[in-house]
C-alpha positions in Angstrom: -1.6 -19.9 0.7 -2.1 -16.6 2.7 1.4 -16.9 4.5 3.2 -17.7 1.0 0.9 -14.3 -0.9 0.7 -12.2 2.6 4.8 -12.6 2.7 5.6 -12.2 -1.0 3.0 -8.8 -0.6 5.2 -7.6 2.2 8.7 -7.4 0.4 7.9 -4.3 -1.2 6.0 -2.4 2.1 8.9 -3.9 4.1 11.7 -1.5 2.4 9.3 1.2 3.2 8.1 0.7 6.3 11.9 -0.6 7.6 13.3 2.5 5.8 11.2 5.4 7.9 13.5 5.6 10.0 16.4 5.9 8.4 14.7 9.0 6.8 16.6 12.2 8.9 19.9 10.0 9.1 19.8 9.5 5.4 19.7 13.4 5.3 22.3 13.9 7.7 24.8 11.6 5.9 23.9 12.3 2.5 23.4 16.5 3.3 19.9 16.6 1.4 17.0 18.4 3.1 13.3 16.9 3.6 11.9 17.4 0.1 14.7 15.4 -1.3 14.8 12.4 1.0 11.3 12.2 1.1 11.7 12.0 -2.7 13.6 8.6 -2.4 10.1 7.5 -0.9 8.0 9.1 -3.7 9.9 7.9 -6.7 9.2 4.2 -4.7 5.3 4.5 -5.1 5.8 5.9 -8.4 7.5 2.6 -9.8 5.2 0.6 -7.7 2.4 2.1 -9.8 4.2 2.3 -13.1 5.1 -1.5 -12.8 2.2 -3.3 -11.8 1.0 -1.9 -15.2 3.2 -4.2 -17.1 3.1 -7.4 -14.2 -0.3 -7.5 -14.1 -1.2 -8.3 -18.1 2.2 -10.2 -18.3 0.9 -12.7 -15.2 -2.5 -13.3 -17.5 -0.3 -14.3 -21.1 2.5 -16.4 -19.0 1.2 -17.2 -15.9 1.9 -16.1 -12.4 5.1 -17.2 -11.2 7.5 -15.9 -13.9 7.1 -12.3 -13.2 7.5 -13.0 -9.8 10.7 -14.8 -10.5 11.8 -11.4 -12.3 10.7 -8.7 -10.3 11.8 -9.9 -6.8 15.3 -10.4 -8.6 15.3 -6.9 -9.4 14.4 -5.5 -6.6 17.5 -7.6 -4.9 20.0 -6.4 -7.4 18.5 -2.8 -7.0 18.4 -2.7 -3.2 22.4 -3.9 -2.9 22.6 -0.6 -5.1 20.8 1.3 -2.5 22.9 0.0 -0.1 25.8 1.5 -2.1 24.5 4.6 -2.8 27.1 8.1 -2.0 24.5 10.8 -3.1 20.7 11.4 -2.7 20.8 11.8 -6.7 22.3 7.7 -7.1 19.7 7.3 -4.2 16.7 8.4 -6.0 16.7 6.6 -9.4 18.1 3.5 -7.4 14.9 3.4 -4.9 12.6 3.8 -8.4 14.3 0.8 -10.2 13.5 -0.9 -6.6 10.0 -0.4 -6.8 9.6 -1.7 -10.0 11.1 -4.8 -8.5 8.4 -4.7 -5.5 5.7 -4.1 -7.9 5.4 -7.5 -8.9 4.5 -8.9 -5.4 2.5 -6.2 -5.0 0.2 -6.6 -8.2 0.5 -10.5 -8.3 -1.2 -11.9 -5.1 -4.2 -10.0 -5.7 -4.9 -11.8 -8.7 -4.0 -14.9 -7.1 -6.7 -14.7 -4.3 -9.2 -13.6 -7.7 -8.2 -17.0 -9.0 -8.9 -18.8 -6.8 -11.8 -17.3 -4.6 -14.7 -14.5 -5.0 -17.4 -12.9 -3.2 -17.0 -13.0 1.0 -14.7 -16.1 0.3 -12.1 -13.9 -1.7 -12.5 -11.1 1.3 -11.7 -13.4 4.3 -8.3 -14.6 2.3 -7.9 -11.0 1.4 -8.1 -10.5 5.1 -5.6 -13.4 6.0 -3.5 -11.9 3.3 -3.2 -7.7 4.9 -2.6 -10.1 8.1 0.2 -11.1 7.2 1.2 -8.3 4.8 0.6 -5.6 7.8 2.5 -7.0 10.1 5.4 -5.2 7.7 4.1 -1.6 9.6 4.7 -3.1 13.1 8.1 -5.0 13.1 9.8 -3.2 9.8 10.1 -0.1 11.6 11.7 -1.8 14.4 13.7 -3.7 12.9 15.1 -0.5 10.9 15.6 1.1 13.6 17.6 -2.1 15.3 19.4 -2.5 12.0 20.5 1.5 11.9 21.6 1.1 15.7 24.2 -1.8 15.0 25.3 -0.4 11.4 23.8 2.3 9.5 20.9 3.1 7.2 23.1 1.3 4.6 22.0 -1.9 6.5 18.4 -1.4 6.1 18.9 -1.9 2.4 21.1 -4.7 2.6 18.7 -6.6 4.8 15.3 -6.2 2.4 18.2 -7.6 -0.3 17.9 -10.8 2.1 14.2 -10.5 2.2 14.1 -10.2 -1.7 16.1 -13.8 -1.8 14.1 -14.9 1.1 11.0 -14.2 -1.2 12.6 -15.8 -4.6 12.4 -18.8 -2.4 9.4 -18.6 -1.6 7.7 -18.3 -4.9 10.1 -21.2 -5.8 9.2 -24.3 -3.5 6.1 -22.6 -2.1 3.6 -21.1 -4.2 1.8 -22.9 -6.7 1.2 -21.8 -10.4 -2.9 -20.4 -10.4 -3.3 -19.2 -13.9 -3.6 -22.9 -16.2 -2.4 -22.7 -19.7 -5.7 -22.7 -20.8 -6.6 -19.5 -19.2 -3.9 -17.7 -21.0 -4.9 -19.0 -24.6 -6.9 -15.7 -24.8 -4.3 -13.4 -23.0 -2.4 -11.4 -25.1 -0.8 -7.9 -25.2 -3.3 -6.3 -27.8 -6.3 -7.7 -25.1 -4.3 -6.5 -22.3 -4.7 -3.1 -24.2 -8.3 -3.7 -25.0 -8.8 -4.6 -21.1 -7.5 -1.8 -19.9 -9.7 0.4 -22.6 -12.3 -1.7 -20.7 -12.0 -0.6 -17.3 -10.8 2.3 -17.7 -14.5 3.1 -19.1 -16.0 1.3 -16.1 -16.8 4.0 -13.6 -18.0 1.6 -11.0 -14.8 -0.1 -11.6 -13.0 3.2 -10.9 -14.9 4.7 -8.4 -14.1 1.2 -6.1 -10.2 1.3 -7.0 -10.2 5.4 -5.9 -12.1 4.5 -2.7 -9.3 2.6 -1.8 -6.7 4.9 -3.3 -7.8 7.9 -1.6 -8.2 6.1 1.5 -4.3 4.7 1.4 -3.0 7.9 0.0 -3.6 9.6 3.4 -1.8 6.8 4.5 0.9 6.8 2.5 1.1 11.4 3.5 1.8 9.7 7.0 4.4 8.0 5.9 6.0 10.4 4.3 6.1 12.9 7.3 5.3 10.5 10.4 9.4 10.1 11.1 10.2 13.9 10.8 6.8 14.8 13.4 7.6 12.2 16.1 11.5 12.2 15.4 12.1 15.6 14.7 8.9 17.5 16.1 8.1 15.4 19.2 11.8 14.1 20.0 10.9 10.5 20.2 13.9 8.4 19.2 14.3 5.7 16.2 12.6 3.0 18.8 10.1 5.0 20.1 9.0 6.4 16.4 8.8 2.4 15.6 6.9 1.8 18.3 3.9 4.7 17.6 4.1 3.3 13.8 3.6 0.0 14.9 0.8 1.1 17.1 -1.3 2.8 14.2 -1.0 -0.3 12.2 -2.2 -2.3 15.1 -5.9 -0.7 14.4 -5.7 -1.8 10.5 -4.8 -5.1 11.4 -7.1 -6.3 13.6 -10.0 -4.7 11.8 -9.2 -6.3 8.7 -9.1 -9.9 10.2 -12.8 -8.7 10.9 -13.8 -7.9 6.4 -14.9 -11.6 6.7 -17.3 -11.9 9.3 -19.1 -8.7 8.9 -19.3 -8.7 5.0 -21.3 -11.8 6.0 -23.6 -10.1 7.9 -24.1 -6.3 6.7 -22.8 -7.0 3.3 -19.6 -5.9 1.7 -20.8 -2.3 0.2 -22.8 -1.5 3.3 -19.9 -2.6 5.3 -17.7 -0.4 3.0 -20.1 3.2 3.3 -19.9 2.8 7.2 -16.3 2.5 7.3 -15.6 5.5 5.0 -18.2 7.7 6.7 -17.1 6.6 10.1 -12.9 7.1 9.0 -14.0 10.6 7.5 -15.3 11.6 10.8 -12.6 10.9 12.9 -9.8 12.6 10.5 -12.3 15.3 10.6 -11.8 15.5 14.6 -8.2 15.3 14.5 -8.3 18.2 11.8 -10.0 20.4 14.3 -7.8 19.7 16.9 -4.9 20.8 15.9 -6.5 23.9 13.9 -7.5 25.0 17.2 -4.3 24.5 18.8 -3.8 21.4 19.6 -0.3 19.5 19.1 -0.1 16.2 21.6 1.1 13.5 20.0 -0.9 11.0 22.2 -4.0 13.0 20.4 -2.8 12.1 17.0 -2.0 8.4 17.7 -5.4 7.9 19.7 -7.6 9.5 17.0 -5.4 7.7 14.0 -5.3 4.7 15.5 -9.1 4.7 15.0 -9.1 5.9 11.4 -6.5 3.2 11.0 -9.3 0.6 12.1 -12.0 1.7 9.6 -9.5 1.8 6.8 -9.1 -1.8 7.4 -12.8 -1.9 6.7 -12.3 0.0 3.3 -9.0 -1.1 1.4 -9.4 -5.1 1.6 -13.3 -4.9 0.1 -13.1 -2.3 -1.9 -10.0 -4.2 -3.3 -12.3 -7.5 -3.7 -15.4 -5.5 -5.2 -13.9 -3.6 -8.1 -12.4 -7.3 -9.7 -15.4 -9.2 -9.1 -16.7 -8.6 -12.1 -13.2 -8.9 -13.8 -11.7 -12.9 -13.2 -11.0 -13.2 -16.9 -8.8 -9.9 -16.8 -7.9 -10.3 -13.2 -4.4 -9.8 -13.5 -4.5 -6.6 -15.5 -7.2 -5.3 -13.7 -5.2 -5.9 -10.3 -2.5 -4.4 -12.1 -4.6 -1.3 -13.0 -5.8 -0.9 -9.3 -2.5 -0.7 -8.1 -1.4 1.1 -10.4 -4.1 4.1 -9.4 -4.0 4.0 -6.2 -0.1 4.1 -6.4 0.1 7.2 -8.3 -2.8 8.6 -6.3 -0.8 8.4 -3.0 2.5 9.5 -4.5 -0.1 13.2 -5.9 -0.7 13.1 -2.1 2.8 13.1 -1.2 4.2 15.3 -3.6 1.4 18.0 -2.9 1.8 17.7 0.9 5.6 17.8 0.9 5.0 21.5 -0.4 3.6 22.4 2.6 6.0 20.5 4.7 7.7 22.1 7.5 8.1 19.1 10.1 4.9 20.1 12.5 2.0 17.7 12.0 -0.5 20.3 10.5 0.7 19.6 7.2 0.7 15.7 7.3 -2.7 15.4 9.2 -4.4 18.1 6.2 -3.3 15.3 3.6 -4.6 12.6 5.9 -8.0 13.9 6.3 -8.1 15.5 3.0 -7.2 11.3 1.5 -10.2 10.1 4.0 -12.5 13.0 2.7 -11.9 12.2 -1.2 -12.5 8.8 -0.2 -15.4 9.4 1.2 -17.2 11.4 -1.5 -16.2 8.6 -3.9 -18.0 6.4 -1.3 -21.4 7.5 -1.5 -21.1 8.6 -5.7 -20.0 4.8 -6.3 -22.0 2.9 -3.7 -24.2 5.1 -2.3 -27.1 4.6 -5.2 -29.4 1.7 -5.1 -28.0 0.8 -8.3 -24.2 1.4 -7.5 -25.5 -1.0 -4.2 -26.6 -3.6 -6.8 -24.1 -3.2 -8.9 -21.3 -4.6 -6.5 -23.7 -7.1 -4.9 -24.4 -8.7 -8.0 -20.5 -9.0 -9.1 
C-alpha cells in the first residue's frame, strides 16, 4: 500500500523536481527572464493548493478513487500541452491547469493512510509513504536532466505525461477503494463547508498544518532558485545540479524512514519540538555564513543537507498530528492542510523571487526565514503542557 500511495504522491513532485532543470533552458528558448520562468513553478503550487480544496471533500461524498481517476487524467492532458507550449504566457496557465491535475494525488493518499491507520502506526506508513514519494528529488532531477540532453525541455513534459498514464494505472488494478459507502452517507458538500468552518476555528489544528507549511515553504524557496545558484552562480552543469539536489533530499529521506521508531520512544510532539529547534539552528548558521562572506557551495549543501534531515522529522508527524483528531473529515481536512501549506510556500516564492538576483543570499534568507516561522509555531502550538496533551491524546 505504501508503493501504490508513495508512487501516486510522487506524480505531481516528479514534474517539479524533473523540471528544475530545464528552468534557464526554458528561458533561453522561450526569451523570458527569472521572475517569469520561475512563475511557471509558482502558478504549479498555487493549483496544487487551490485543488486539493475541492479533492479532498469530493474523496469523503464519493470515495477515493474517482477523483483520482480525474485528476491524474488532467494533469496528462495538461502536461502534453506543456509539452506544446511556444510562449512563457501558454506556459504559465498550462503548468496551473497541471497542478490542479497533481493535486489529487497529492491530497488523496493522506487520507488514505488516515483511513486506514492512526497514532505511530499512521506515522511509520507516512514514513514508508515520503520513502517512496522522496525518491522524486533524487532521480527526477536526473532524469530531467538525461531527458533535456537527448531532446529538449519539451521532453520533460512529455515524459511526466507517461508518468500520469503510468499512475491512472496504478489507481486502476492497484489501489483499493478505503472510504466504504457507509462512511460517505454523512459526506456532503454543505458538511464539507461546515468541516472546513470547523478547522479552520481549530488553532491546534492550524498551528500543526503551518508547522509543516512553513517548514516546506523554505523548501519549496530552494526550489525555486536552487538551478539558477548551482547552474548559473556556481557553474555546475544540468548533471551535476541533479546530483547536489539529489544529495539534499538524501538527508529528508533517511530521516523520515526514522518518524516511526523515535515517535515510539520520545513521542511524536517531543520528537517534533527537537527537530524544529534543531532545523532552526542550522539555517541560522548557514545564514551567518554567507552574511559574513561566505559563498562555497560545499557550505550550503553540507549545512542543508542537515536541515534537510530534521525536516524529515517535522513534515511526516506534523502531517499525522493535525488529522488525528479529524478521521471522520479526513479527506477535507487533508485537503485543507495541503491546501495551506501550498499557498504558504508559493507567499515564500513569490516574496523571495523579489529579491532574486541569482547569488544564494536571497534563496538561503527564505530558507531560514521558512525554518524560523516554523519554529515559532513549534513552541506556540506544542510547546504548552496543554498544546503537549492536546496532540498526545488525538
Amino acid at each position: 500500500m505504501a508503493l501504490v500511495l508513495g508512487l501516486i504522491s510522487a506524480i505531481g513532485p516528479f514534474a517539479i523536481d524533473m523540471y528544475l532543470p530545464a528552468l534557464p533552458a526554458i528561458g533561453a528558448d522561450l526569451r523570458a527572464d527569472i521572475g517569469a520562468v520561475q512563475m511557471s513553478l509558482t502558478v504549479f503550487f498555487l493549483a496544487l493548493g487551490v485543488g486539493q480544496l475541492l479533492y479532498g471533500p469530493v474523496s469523503d461524498m464519493v470515495g477515493r478513487k474517482p477523483p483520482l481517476y480525474f485528476g491524474l487524467a488532467l494533469f496528462v492532458a495538461a502536461s502534453v500541452g506543456c509539452a506544446m507550449a511556444t510562449s512563457v504566457e501558454a506556459l504559465v496557465p498550462l503548468r496551473f491547469v497541471q497542478g490542479l491535475g497533481a493535486a489529487a494525488g497529492m491530497a488523496i493518499p493522506r487520507a488514505v493512510v488516515r483511513d486506514l491507520h492512526t497514532g505511530t502506526d499512521a506515522a511509520r506508513l507516512m514514513s514508508l509513504l515520503m520513502l517512496v514519494f522522496s525518491v522524486s528529488p533524487i532521480l527526477a532531477p536526473l532524469a530531467g536532466s538525461g531527458v533535456i540532453a537527448l531532446s529538449s525541455w519539451r521532453g520533460v513534459f512529455w515524459v511526466v505525461a507517461v508518468a500520469g498514464l503510468v499512475g491512472l494505472v496504478t489507481v486502476g488494478f492497484m489501489l483499493r477503494e478505503t472510504r466504504e459507502a457507509k462512511d460517505r452517507l454523512d459526506s456532503t458538500l454543505g458538511g464539507a463547508l461546515r468541516a472546513y468552518g470547523v478547522l479552520l476555528r481549530d488553532p491546534h489544528y492550524l498551528g500543526l498544518v503551518f508547522i509543516g507549511g512553513f517548514a516546506m515553504s523554505g523548501f519549496f524557496v530552494y526550489l525555486a532558485n536552487s538551478s539558477f545558484v548551482f547552474i548559473d552562480h556556481y557553474g555546475f552543469t544540468p548533471t551535476q545540479y541533479s546530483l547536489a539536489f539529489g544529495v539534499n533530499a538524501a538527508g529528508f529521506i533517511g530521516a523520515s524512514q526514522f518518524t516511526g521508531a523515535l515517535g515510539e520512544r520520545f513521542g511524536l510532539v517531543p520528537l517534533v519540538r527537537g527537530a524544529a529547534l534543531a532545523c532552526g539552528m542550522v539555517m541560522v548558521a548557514l545564514m551567518g555564513y554567507f552574511l559574513a562572506g561566505g559563498d562555497d557551495y560545499r557550505v550550503l549543501m553540507a549545512l542543508y543537507f542537515i536541515a534537510s534531515a530534521f525536516m524529515g522529522f517535522v513534515i511526516p508527524t506534523t502531517g499525522v498530528l493535525s488529522l488525528e483528531a479529524h478521521g471522520a473529515i479526513a479527506g477535507t481536512a487533508s485537503a485543507l492542510m495541503g491546501t495551506l501549506q501550498m499557498l504558504t510556500g508559493a507567499l515564500m516564492m513569490s516574496t523571495i523571487a523579489v529579491f532574486t538576483n541569482g547569488s544564494p543570499i536571497a534563496m538561503v534568507s527564505g530558507m531560514t526565514l521558512g525554518a524560523g516561522i516554523a519554529l515559532v509555531l513549534t513552541w506556540m502550538t506544542l510547546g504548552s503542557g496543554r498544546g503537549a496533551v492536546l496532540a498526545v491524546r488525538s
